[in-house]
DRENMINU-485408 format. One record per residue (C-alpha): residue number from 0; z, y negated, x; residue in one letter. Coordinates in Angstrom, 1 decimal. Last residue first. Layout:
BEGIN
NUSE|seq|z|y|x|type
NUSE|NUM|Z|Y|X|A
...
REM end
This chain:
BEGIN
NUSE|seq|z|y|x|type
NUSE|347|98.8|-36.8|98.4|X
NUSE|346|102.2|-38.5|97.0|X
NUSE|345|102.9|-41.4|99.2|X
NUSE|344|106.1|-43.0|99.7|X
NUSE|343|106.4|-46.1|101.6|X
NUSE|342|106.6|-48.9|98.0|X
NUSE|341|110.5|-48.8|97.7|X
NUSE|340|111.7|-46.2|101.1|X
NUSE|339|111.7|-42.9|100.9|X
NUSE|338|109.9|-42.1|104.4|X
NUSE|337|111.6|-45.0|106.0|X
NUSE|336|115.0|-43.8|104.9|X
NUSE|335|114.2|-40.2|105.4|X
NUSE|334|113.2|-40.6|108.5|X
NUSE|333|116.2|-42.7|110.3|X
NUSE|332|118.1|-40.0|108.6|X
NUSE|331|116.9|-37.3|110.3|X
NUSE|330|116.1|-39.8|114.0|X
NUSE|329|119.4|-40.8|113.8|X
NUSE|328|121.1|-36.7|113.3|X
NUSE|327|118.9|-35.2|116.2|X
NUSE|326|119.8|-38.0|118.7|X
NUSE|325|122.9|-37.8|118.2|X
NUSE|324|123.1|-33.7|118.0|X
NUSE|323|120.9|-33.6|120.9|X
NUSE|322|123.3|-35.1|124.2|X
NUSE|321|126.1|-34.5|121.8|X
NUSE|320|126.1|-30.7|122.2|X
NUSE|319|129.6|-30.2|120.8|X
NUSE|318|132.7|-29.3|122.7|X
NUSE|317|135.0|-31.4|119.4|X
NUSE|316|134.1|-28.1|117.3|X
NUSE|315|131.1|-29.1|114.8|X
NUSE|314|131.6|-30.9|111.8|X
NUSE|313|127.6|-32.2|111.1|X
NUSE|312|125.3|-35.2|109.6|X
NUSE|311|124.3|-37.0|106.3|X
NUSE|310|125.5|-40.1|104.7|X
NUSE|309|124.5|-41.8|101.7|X
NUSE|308|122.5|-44.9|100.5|X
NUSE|307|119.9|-45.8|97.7|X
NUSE|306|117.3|-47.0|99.3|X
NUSE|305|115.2|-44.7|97.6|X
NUSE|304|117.0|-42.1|100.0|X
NUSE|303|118.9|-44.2|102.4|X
NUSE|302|120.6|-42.8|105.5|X
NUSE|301|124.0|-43.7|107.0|X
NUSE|300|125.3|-41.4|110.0|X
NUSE|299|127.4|-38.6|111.4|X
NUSE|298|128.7|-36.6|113.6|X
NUSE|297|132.5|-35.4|112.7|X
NUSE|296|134.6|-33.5|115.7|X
NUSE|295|136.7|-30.8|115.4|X
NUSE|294|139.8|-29.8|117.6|X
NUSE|293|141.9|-32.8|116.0|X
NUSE|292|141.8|-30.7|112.8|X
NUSE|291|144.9|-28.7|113.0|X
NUSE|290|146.9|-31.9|113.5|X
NUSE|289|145.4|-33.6|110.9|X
NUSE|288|144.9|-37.0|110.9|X
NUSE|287|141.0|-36.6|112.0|X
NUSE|286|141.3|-40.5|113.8|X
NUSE|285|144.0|-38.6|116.2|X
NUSE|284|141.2|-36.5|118.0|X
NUSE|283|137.1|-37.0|116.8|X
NUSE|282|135.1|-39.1|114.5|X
NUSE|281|131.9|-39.5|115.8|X
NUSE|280|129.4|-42.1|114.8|X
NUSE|279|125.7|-42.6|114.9|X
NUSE|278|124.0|-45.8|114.6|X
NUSE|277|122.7|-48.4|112.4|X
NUSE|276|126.3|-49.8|111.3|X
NUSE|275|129.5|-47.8|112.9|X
NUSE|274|130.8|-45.7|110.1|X
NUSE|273|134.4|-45.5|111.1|X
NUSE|272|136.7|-46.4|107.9|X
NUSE|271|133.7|-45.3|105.7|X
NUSE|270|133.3|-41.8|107.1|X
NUSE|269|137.1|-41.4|107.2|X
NUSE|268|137.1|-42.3|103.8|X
NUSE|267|134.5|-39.8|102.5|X
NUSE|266|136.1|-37.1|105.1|X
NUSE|265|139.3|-37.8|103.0|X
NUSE|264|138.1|-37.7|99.7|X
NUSE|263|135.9|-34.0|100.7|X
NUSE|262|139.1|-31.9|101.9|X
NUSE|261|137.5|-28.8|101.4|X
NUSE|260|135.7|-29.4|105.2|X
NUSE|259|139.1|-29.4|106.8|X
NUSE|258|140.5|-27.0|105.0|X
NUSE|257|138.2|-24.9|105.8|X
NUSE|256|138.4|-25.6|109.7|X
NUSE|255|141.9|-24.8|109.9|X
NUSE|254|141.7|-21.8|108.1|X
NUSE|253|139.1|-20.9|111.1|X
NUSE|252|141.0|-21.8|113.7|X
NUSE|251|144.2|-20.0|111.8|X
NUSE|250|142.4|-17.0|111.8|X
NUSE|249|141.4|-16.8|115.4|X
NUSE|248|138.0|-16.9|117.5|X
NUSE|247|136.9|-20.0|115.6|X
NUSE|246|136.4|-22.3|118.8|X
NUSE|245|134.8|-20.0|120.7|X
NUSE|244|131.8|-20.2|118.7|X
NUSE|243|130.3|-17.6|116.7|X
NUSE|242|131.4|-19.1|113.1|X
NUSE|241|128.6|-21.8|113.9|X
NUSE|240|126.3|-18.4|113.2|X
NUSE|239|127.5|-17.8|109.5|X
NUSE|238|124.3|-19.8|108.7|X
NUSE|237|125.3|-23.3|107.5|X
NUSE|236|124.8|-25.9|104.6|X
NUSE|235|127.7|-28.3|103.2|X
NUSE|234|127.2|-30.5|100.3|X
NUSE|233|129.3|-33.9|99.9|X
NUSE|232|129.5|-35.9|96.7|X
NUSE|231|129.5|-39.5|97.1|X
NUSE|230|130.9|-41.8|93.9|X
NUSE|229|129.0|-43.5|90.9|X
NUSE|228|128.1|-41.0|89.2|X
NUSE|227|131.9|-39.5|87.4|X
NUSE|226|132.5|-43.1|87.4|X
NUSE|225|129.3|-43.5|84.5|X
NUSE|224|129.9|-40.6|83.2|X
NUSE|223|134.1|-41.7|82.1|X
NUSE|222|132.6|-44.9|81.0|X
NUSE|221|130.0|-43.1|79.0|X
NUSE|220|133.1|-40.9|77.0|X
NUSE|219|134.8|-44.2|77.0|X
NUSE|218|131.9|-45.8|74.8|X
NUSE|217|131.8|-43.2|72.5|X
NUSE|216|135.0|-43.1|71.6|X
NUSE|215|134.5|-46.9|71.1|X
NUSE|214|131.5|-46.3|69.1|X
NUSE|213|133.0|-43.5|66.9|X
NUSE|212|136.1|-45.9|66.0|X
NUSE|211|134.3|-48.4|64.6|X
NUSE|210|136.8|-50.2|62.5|X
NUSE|209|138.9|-51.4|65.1|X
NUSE|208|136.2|-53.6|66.5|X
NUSE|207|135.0|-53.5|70.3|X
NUSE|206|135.6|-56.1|72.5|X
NUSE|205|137.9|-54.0|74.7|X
NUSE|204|135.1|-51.4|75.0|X
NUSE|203|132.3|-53.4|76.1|X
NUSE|202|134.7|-55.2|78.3|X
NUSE|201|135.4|-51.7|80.3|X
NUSE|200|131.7|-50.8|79.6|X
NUSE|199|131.2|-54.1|81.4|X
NUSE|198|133.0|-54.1|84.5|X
NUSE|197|134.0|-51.1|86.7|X
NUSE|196|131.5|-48.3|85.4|X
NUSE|195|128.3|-51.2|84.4|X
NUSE|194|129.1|-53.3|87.5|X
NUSE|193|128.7|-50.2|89.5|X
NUSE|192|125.9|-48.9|88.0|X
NUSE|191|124.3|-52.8|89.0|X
NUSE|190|122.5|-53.7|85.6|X
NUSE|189|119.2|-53.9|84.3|X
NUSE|188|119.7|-51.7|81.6|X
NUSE|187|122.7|-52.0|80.2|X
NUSE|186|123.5|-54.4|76.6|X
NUSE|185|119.7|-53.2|75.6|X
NUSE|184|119.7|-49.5|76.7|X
NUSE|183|123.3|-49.4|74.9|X
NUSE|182|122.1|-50.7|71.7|X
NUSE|181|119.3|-47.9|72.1|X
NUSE|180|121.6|-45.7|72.8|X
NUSE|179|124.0|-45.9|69.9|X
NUSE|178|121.1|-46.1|67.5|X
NUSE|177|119.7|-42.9|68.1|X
NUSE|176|123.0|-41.4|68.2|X
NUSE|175|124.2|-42.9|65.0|X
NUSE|174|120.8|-41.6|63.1|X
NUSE|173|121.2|-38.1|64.9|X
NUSE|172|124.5|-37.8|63.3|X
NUSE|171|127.9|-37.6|65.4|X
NUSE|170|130.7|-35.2|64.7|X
NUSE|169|134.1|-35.7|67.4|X
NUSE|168|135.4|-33.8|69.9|X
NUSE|167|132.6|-34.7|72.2|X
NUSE|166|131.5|-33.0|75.3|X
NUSE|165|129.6|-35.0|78.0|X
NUSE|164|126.7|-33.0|80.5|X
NUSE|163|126.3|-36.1|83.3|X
NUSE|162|122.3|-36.5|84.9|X
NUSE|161|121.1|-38.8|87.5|X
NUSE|160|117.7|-39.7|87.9|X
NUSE|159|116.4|-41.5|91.3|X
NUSE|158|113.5|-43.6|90.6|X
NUSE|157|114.5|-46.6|92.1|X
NUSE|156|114.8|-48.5|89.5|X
NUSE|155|118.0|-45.8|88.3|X
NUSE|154|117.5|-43.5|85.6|X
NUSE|153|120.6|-42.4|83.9|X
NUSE|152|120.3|-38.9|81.8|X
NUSE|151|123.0|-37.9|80.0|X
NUSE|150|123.5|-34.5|78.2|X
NUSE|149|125.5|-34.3|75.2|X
NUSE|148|127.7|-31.4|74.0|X
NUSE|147|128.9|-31.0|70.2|X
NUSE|146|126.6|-29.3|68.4|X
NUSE|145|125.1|-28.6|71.8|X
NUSE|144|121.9|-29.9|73.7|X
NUSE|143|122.2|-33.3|71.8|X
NUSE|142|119.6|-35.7|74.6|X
NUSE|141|121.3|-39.3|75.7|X
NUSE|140|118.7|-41.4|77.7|X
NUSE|139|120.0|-44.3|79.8|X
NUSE|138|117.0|-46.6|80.9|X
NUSE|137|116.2|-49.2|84.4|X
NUSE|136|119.8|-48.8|85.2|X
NUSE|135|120.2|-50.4|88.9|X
NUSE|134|121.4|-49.2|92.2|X
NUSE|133|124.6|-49.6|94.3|X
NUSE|132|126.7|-47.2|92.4|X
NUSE|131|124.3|-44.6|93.3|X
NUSE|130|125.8|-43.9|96.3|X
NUSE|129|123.3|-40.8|98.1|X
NUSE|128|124.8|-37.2|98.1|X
NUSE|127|127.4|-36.8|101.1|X
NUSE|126|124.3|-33.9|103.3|X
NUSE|125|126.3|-31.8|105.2|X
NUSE|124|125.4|-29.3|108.0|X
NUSE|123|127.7|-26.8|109.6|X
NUSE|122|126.1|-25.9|113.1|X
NUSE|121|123.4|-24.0|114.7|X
NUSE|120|122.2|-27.0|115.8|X
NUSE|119|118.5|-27.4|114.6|X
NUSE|118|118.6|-24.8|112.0|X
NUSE|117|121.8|-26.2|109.9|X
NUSE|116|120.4|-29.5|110.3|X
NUSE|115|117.2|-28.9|109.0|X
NUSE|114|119.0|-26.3|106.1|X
NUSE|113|120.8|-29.4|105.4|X
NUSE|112|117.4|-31.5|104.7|X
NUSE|111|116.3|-28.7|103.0|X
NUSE|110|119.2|-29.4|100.4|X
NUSE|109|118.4|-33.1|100.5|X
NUSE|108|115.1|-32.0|99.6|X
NUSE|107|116.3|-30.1|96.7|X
NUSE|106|118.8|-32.0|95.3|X
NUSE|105|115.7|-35.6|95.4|X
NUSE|104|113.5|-33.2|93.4|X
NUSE|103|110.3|-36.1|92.3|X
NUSE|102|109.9|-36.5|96.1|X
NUSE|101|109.6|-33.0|96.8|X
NUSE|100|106.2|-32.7|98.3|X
NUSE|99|106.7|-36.4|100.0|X
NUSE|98|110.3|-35.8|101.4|X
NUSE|97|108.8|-32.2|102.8|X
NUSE|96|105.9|-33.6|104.0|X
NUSE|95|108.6|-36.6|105.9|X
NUSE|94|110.6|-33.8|107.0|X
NUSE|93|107.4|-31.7|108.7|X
NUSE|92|106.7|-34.8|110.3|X
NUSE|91|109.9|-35.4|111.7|X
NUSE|90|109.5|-32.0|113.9|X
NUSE|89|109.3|-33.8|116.8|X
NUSE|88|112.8|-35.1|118.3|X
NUSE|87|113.4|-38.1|120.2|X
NUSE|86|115.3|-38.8|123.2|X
NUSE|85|114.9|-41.7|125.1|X
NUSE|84|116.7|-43.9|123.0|X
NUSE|83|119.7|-41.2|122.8|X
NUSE|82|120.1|-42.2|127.0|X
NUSE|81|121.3|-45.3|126.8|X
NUSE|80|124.4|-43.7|125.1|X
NUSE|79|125.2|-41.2|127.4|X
NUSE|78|128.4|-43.2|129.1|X
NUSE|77|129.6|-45.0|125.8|X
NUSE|76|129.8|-41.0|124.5|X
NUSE|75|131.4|-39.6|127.8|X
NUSE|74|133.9|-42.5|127.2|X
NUSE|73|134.7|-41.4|124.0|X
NUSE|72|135.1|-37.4|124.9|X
NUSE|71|137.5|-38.5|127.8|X
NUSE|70|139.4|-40.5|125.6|X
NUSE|69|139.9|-37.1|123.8|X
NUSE|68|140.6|-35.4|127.2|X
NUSE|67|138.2|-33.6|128.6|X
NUSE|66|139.1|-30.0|130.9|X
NUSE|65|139.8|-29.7|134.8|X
NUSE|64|140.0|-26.6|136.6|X
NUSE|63|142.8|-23.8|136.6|X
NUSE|62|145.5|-23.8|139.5|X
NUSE|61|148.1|-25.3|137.5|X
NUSE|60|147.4|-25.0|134.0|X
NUSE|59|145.4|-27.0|131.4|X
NUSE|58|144.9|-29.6|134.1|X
NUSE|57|143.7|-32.6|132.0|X
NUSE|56|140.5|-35.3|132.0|X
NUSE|55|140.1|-38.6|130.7|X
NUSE|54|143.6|-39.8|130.7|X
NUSE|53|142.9|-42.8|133.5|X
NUSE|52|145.3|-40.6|136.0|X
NUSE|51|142.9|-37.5|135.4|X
NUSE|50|139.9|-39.3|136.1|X
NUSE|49|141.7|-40.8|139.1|X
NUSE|48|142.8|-37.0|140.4|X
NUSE|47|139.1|-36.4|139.7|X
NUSE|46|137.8|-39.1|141.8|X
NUSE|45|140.1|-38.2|145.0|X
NUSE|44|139.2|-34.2|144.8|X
NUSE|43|135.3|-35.3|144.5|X
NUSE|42|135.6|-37.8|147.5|X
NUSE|41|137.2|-34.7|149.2|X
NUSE|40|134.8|-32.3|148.6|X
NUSE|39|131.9|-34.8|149.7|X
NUSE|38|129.5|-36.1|147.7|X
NUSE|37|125.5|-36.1|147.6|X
NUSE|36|126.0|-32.9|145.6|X
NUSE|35|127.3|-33.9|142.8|X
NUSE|34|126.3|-31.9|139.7|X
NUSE|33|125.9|-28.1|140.3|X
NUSE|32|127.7|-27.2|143.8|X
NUSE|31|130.0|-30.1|143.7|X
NUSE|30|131.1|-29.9|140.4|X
NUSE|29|131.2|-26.0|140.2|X
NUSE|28|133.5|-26.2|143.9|X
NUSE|27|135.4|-29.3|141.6|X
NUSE|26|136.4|-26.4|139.3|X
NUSE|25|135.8|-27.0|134.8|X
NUSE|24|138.1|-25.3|132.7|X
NUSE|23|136.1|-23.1|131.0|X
NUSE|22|134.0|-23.9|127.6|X
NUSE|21|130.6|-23.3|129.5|X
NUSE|20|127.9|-25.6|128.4|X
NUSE|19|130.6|-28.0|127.0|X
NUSE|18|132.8|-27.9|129.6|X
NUSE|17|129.7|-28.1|132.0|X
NUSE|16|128.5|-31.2|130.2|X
NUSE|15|132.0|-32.6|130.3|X
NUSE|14|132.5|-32.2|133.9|X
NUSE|13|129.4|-33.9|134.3|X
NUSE|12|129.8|-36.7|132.5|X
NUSE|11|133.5|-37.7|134.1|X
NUSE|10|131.9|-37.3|137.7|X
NUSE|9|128.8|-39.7|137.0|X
NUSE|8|131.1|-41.8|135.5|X
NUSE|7|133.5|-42.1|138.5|X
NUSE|6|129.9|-42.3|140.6|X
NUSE|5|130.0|-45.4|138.6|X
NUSE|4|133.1|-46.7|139.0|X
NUSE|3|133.0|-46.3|142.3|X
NUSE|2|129.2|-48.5|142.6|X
NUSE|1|130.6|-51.1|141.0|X
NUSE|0|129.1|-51.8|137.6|X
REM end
């Protein structure tokens, strides 16, 4: 890289890292006094007027300093990312004792897991609950806890459980139920959970004989459990703390925000549109939709809990402290997916 284009970046990344220390409009005097000190006024003056030609920093008003610019944001990212390999974080081994103590409680870790995240940035946490579409039945169990109300419990190979509560408007005997399981257990297990909700409880039910109408009801009252598991359900975790920032210093900030976060379908598809594989992403500006959202950014990544996967990470205002949330968020989920994975996991 030429050596302009580099003291450029040098200029762009330290403007942000005030902005984000300070949340003011950033003066070339701070620049120069703080950052840059090996250049002149002028050369400063010249490089910011670039900075703000290429879009990467604005003059909110006249005579205030400069602030980032969406792009901005993205090319401060590319710019620190050689650093995030550097930077590692040490209280990983009190995740993976707290993986191994609650290995048979996979809600509950994940929900300390949260509180990790919560702690560390003093943010809003989320934990999207792992995929368990991708894994395999190894035995459905069906337990009567109601005259009519059935609880569901599908074990996966992996070890993960997953339980469904199903009400019935119809009489079943203990005889039929006994029976309706085990042919089930021997027609299922084995199979993808995915294959079984989009596939072969569908044929299962098409094949089935008009004369038995209590198998078939039966059959699309599982179908109907089986989709109900197979999709990501996203927890959030925070102390009211994150509510501190400037960010949320009016009401319609903060209505923003919530409806942000109680929009879970489209934070799941923005997730998968923009997952970048093996590292952390950051959804941020126009790629949030929403007008009111644009001032939040999304951290997150892909972890794998029994190698199962889901995603885990933060919404934080877009002024977030990337330099450690990145780092913080890879090496979370970088730890529960060796910690967790097939064969790893040691109970002492």
């Amino acid at each position: 890289m030429k050596k302009n284009q580099l003291r450029l970046n040098e200029t762009l990344c330290a403007l942000v890292d005030e902005y984000i220390l300070t949340n003011e409009a950033v003066s070339s005097r701070i620049l120069n006094e703080k950052y840059l000190t090996q250049v002149s006024p002028a050369t400063l003056r010249i490089d910011l007027f670039k900075l703000e030609e290429m879009n990467l920093i604005q003059q909110p008003h006249t005579s205030a300093g400069r602030i980032p610019t969406i792009h901005g944001y993205r090319q401060y990212l590319q710019s620190i990312e050689s650093e995030h390999k550097q930077t590692t974080f040490g209280d990983m081994d009190f995740l993976r004792e707290l993986l191994v103590r609650h290995y048979k409680d996979t809600p509950r870790a994940l929900h300390y897991i949260m509180q990790l995240l919560a702690r560390e940035t003093d943010q809003l946490s989320f934990v999207a609950e792992p995929e368990v579409s991708s894994g395999y039945l190894s035995k459905l169990e069906v337990f009567r806890i109601e005259p009519n109300k059935f609880l569901f419990v599908m074990s996966l190979d992996s070890g993960l459980d997953k339980t469904v509560i199903m009400k019935c408007d119809y009489d079943i005997t203990e005889v039929q139920l006994k029976k309706l399981v085990r042919y089930l257990n021997d027609e299922l297990v084995g199979l993808r959970i995915y294959d079984i909700a989009n596939k072969y409880l569908v044929e299962m039910r098409e094949n089935i004989e008009h004369d038995s109408p209590l198998l078939k009801q039966f059959l699309r009252e599982l179908h109907e459990a089986f989709i109900e598991i197979s999709g990501f359900y996203i927890h959030f975790d925070g102390s009211i703390k994150f509510l501190e920032q400037p960010e949320f210093n009016t009401k319609s900030e903060v209505l923003n925000f919530m409806h942000l976060i109680q929009r879970q379908d489209k934070i799941l598809n923005l997730m998968r549109q923009f997952e970048q594989p093996d590292s952390v992403s950051v959804i941020m500006g126009e790629q949030l939709l929403e007008p009111g959202w644009q001032q939040f950014a999304i951290i997150f990544t892909r972890y794998e809990i029994y190698e199962i996967p889901g995603f885990l990470g933060i919404v934080a205002p877009v002024r977030a402290e990337y330099r450690k949330l990145i780092p913080l968020i890879r090496d979370v989920a970088k730890t529960i997916t060796v910690t967790t994975k097939r064969g790893m996991m040691v109970k002492n």
